[in-house]
N, C-alpha and C positions, 0 to 999 in steps of 0.2 A: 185417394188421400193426397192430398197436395202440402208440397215441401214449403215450407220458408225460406224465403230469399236471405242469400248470404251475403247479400250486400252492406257495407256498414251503411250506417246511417251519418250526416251531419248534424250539428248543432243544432238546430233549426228544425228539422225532422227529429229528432230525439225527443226536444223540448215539446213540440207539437203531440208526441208519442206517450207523455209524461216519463219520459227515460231519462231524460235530465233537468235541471231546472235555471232558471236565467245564469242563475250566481256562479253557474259550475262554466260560464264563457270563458274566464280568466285560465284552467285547465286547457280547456280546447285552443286557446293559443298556443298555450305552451305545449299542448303534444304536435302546432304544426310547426313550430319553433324546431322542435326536436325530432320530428318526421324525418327520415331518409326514403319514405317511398316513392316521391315526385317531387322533385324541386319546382316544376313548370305550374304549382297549383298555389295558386292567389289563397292568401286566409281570406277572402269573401267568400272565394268558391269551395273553401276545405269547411268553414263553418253555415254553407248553406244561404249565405246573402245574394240578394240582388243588388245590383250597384246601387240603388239608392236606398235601398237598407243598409249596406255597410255604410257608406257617407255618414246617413243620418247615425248611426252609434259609432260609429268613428269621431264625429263631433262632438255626440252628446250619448255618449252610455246609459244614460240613466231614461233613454228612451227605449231602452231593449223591451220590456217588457208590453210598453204599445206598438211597436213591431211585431213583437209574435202574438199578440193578440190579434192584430189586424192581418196577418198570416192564418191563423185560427178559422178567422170567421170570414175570409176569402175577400176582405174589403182594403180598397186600394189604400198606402201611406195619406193619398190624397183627401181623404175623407175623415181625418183625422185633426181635430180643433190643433191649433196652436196651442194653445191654453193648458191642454192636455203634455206639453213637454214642454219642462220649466224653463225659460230663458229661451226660447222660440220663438221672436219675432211673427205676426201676422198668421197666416192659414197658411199651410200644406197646399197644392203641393209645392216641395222644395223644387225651386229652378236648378237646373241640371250645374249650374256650374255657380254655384251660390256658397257650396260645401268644401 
């Protein structure tokens, strides 16, 4: 019989888990807002971003959920239209120092 990991999960792995849903991000800041477990831990890394996933919803929020979709289905930001995140200039990928 094999145990479950007691590991918590992130943002990102939860939503992927259907454990929580985009909208509940605005929470997850505020528990790393209010964390006292590790101060040495970036909200990218406490809610499970890659640097160029946090960048891109750090600029535009409202691309959270073509993030975890392209998290979902293992396909890079890069493959992801413009078009598809409103007020996004041109195609993906975003240049590293654009954001």
């Amino acid at each position: 019989m094999s145990k479950s990991c007691d590991i918590p999960r992130n943002f990102v792995e939860k939503c992927l888990a259907d454990e929580a849903l985009a909208d509940d991000i605005d929470d997850y800041v505020g528990l790393w807002h209010d964390s006292e477990s590790d101060p040495g831990v970036s909200l990218a890394d406490f809610l499970g971003f890659s640097d160029l996933e946090y960048r891109l919803w750090a600029e535009k929020p409202h691309a959270l959920p073509l993030i975890l979709n392209a998290r979902w289905h293992g396909v890079p930001l890069g493959s992801i239209h413009a078009a598809e995140v409103e007020g996004c200039p041109a195609w993906f990928p975003i240049p590293l120092g654009s954001l």
